[in-house]
C-alpha positions as CSV (number, residue, x, y, z in Angstrom):
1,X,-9.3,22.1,12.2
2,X,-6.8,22.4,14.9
3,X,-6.1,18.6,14.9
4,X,-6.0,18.1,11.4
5,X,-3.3,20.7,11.7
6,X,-1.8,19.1,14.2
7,X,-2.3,15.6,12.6
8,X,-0.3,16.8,9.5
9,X,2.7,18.7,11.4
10,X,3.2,15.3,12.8
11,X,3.1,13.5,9.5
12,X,5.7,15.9,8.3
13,X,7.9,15.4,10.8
14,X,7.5,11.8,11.1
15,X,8.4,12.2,7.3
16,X,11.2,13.9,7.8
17,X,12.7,11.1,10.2
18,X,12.0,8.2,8.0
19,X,13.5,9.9,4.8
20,X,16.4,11.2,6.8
21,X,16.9,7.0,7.5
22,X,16.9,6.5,4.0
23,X,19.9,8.0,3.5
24,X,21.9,4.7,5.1
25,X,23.8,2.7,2.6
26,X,21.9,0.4,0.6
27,X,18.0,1.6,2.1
28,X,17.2,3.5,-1.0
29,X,18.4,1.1,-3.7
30,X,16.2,-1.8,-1.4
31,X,13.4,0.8,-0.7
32,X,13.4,1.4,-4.8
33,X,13.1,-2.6,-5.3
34,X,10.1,-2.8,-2.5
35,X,8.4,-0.2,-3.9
36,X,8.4,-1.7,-7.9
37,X,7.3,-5.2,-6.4
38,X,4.3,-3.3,-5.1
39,X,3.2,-1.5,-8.3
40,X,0.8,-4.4,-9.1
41,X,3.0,-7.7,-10.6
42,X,2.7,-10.1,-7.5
43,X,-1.3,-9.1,-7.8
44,X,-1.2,-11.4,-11.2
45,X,1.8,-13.4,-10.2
46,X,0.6,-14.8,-7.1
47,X,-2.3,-16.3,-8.2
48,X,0.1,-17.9,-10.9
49,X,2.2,-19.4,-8.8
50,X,-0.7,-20.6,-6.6
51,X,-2.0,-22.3,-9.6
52,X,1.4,-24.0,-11.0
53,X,1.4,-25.4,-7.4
54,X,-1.8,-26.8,-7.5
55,X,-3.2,-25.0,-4.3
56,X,-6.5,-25.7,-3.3
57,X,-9.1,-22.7,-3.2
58,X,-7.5,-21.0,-5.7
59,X,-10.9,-19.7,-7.8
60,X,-12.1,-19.0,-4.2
61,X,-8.9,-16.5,-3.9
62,X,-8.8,-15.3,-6.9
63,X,-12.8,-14.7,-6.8
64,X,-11.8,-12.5,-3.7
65,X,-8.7,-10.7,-5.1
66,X,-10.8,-9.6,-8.0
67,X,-13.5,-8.3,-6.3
68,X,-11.7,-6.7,-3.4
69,X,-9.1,-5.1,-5.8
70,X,-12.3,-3.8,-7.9
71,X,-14.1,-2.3,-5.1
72,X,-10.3,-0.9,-3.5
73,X,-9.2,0.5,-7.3
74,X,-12.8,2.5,-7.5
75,X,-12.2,3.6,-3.9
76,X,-8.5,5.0,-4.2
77,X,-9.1,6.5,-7.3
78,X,-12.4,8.3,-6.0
79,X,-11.0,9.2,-2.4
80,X,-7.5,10.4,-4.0
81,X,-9.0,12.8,-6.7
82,X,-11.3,13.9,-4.0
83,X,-9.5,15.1,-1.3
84,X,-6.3,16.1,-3.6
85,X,-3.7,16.0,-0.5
86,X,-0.3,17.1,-2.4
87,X,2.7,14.6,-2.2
88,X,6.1,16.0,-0.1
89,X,7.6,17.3,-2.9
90,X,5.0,20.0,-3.4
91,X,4.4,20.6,0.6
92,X,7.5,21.0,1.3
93,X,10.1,23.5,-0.2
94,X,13.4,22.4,-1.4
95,X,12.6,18.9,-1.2
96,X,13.0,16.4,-4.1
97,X,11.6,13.1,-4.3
98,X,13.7,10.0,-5.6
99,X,11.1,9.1,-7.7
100,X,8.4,10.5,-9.8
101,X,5.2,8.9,-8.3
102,X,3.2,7.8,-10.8
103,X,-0.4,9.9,-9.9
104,X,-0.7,13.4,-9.0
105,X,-2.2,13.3,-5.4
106,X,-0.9,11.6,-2.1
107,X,-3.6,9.8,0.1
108,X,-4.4,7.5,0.4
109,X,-1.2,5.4,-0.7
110,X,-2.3,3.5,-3.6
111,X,0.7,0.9,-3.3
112,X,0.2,0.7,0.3
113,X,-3.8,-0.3,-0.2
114,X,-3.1,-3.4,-2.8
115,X,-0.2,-4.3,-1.0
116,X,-2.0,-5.0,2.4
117,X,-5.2,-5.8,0.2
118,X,-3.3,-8.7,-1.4
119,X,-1.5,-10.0,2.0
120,X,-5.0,-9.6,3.7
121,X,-6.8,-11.7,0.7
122,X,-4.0,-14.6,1.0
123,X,-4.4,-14.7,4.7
124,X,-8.2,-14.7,4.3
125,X,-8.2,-18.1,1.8
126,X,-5.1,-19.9,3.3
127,X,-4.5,-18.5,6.7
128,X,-1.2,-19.7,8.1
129,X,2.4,-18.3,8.3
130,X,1.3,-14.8,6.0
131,X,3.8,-13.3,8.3
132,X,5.8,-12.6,5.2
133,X,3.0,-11.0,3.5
134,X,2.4,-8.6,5.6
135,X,6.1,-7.9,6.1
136,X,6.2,-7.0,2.0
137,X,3.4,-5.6,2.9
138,X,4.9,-3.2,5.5
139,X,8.0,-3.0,3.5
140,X,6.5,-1.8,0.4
141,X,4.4,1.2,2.5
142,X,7.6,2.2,4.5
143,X,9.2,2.4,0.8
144,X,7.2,5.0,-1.0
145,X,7.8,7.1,2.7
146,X,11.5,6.3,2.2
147,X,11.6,7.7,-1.4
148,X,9.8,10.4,-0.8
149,X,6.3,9.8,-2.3
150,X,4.0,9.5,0.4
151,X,3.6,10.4,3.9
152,X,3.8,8.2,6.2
153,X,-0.1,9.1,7.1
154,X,-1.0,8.3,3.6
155,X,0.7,5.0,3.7
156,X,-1.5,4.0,7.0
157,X,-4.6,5.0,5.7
158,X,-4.1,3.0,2.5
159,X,-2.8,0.0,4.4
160,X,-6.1,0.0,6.7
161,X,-7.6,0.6,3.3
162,X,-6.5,-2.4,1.4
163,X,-6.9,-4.9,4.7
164,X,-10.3,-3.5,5.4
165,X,-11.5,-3.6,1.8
166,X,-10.5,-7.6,1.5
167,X,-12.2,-8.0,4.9
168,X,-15.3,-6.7,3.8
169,X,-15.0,-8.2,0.9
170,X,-14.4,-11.7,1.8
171,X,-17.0,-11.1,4.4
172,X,-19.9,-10.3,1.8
173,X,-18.6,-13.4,-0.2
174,X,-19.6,-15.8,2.9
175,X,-15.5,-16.7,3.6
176,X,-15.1,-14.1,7.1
């Protein structure tokens, strides 16, 4: 129990220092535009686009993203009512998120898991410069820290969530 305490005090603290950094001019507003692109869109977009450009392996992506994102939805939503960690607001008195989130409970990071699920599922089928997935990826976890959501432990946890959940998943499907 004593490093789960310990665990958390540094989770708080780390939280403390990344919100603090929020407070720079123009973070929030992009941290609040990071954070919507991760509430699901560019998991239906994506594939879209992919299709209007005539990619190759696209039934073989989407095939994965479906399944991974099936498996990863069940998962979150089991883990998260589970465990029932509270978000900042609630921990920690006097402090006011910029957003409402849109569950009750705080790990793992929900927006975090399909984020990295979805840069891990592109990487997976078309390898290459994903670079910029995982940056948005990245991005869109550091956001929900930033406004005040999430922890930044619940934002690792879903990241290695989402990316191990399309790795298994893609592994079982014959294409790891």
């Amino acid at each position: 129990m004593e490093l789960l305490s310990a665990l958390q005090q540094f989770d708080h603290r780390l939280f403390n220092r990344v919100f603090r950094q929020g407070e720079r001019r123009m973070i929030r507003p992009l941290a609040r535009a990071l954070s919507h692109s991760g509430d699901g869109y560019l998991h239906v977009l994506v594939p879209l686009l992919l299709w209007f450009l005539g990619a190759d392996d696209l039934m073989i992506f989407c095939t994965l993203l479906l399944a991974a994102l099936a498996i990863e939805r069940g998962i979150y939503w089991l883990l998260k009512n589970s465990l029932k960690r509270r978000r900042p607001q609630e921990l920690m008195p006097g402090f006011r998120s910029l957003i409402t989130a849109s569950d009750q409970f705080s790990f793992p990071s929900g927006h975090s898991s399909a984020a990295f699920l979805l840069a891990t599922a592109l990487w997976v089928v078309y390898g290459g410069p994903v670079f910029a997935m995982y940056f948005w990826a990245t991005s869109v976890a550091m956001s929900r820290v930033v406004l005040g959501v999430h922890f930044p432990g619940d934002t690792v946890a879903g990241a290695f969530m989402g990316a191990s959940i399309a790795l298994a998943t893609a592994s079982y499907l014959g294409l790891a």
